[in-house]
C-alpha positions as CSV (number, residue, x, y, z in Angstrom):
1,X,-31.8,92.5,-35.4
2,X,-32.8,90.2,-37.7
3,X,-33.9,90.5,-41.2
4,X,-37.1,89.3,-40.8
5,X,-40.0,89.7,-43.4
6,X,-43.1,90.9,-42.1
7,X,-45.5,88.6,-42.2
8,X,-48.5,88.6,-45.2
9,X,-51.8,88.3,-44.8
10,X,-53.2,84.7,-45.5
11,X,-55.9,85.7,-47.7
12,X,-54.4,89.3,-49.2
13,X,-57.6,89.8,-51.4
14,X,-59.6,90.7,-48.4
15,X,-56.5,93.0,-46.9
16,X,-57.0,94.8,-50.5
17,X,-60.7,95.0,-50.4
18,X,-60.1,97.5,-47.2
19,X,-57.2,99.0,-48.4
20,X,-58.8,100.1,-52.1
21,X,-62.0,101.4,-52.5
22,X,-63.6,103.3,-55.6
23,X,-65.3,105.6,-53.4
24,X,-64.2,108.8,-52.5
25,X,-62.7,108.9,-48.5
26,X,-64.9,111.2,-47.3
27,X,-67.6,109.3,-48.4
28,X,-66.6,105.3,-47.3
29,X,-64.2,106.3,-44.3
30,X,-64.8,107.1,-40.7
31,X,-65.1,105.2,-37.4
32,X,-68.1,103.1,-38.7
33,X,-67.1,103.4,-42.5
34,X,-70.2,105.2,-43.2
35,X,-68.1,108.7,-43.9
36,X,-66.0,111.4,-42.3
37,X,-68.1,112.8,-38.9
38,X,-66.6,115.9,-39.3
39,X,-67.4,116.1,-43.8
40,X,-69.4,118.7,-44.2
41,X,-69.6,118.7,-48.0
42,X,-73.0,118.1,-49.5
43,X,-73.8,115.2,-51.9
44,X,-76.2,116.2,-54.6
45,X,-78.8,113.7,-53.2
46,X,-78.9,115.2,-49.5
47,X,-79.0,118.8,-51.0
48,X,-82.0,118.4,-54.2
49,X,-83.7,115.8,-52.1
50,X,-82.6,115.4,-48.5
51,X,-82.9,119.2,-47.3
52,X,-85.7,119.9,-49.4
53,X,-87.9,117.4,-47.4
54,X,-86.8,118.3,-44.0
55,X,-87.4,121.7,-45.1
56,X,-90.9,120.5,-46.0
57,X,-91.3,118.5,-43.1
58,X,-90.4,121.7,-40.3
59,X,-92.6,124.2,-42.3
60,X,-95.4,121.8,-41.5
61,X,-94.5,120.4,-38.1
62,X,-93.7,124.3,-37.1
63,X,-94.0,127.3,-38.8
64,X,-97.4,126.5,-41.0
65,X,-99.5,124.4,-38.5
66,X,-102.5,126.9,-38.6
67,X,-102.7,126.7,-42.3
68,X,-101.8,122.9,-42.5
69,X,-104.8,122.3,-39.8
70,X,-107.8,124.5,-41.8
71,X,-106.7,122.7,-45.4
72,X,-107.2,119.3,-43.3
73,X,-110.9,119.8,-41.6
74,X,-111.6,121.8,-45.3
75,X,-110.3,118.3,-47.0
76,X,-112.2,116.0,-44.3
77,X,-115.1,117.9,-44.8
78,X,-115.2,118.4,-48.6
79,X,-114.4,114.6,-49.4
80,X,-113.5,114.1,-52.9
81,X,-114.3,117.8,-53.6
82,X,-111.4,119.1,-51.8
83,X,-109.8,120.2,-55.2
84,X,-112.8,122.8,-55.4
85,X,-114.1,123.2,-52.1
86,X,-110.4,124.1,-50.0
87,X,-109.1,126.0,-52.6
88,X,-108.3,129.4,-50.6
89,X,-107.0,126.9,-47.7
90,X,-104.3,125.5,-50.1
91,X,-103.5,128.7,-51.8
92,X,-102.9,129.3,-48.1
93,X,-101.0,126.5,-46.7
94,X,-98.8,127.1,-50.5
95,X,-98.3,130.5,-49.9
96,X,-96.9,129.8,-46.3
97,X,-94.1,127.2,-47.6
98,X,-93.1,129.5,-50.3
99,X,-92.7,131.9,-47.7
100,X,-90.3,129.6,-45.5
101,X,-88.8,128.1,-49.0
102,X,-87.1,131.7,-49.8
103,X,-86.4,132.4,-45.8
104,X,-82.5,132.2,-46.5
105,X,-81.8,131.9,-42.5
106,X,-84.4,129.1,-41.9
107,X,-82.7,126.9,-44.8
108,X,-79.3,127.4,-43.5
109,X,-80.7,126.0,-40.3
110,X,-82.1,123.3,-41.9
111,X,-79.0,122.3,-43.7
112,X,-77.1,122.7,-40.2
113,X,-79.3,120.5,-39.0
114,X,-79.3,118.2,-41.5
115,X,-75.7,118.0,-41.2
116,X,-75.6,117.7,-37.4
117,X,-78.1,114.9,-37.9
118,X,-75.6,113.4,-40.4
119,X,-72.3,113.7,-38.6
120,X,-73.6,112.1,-35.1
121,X,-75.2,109.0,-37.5
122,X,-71.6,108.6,-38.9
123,X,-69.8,109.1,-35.7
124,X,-72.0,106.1,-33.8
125,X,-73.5,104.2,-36.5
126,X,-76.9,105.5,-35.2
127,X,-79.9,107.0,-37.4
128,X,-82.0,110.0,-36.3
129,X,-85.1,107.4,-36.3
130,X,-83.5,104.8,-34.5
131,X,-82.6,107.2,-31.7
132,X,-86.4,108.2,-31.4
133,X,-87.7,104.5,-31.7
134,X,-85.2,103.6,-28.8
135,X,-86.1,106.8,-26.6
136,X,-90.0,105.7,-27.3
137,X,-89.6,102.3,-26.2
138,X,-87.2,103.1,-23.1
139,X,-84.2,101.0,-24.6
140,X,-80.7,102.5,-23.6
141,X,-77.4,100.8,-25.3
């Protein structure tokens, strides 16, 4: 056995760059250093803005399409009246989201799978869109 030093990097700054970082390690580590897959810890961005749209977005995709449908024709029809005209239409399509907004199980769900969504983006380093812009145009990786 010899008594050997290892050997240093040539350019240590960049070695140290890796090593240190100022962010927190669930948020910069993980296989793609875009954060732990398996974090489930909420930021304040995913959970005031995040969650809060992909709650909007399923309560108009799913669960309020009736209502969503008559405030559109009402709005298509009316024009630039549609403040006055498709009044009981909105006060419908409002009362329908306010409905789902306080539906305790069907945020949970939304926040599951927001989180899902999240940990498969950080375990392969692919979004939620991108998966549905390559299953639309056939490519497989």
């Amino acid at each position: 056995m010899s008594d050997e030093k290892p050997q240093e990097s040539p350019n240590p700054k960049i070695v140290r760059k890796l090593i240190h970082s100022v962010l927190p390690q669930n948020i910069g580590g993980g296989p793609h250093g875009l954060g732990d897959p398996e974090d489930q810890t909420l930021r304040k961005l995913e959970r005031d803005v995040l969650i809060p749209k992909k709650i909007r977005e399923r309560t108009s995709r799913e669960k309020c399409v009736e209502q969503a449908k008559a405030f559109s024709e009402c709005g298509k029809a009316a024009g630039f009246l549609v403040v006055h005209k498709c009044k009981l239409e909105n006060k419908a399509l409002w009362d329908c989201a306010a409905y789902w907004w306080k539906d305790k199980e069907f945020v949970d769900e939304c926040t599951k799978e927001y989180l899902a969504e999240r940990s498969e983006y950080r375990r392969t380093g692919v979004g939620v869109k991108d998966q549905q812009q390559r299953f639309r145009s056939g490519i497989n990786y």
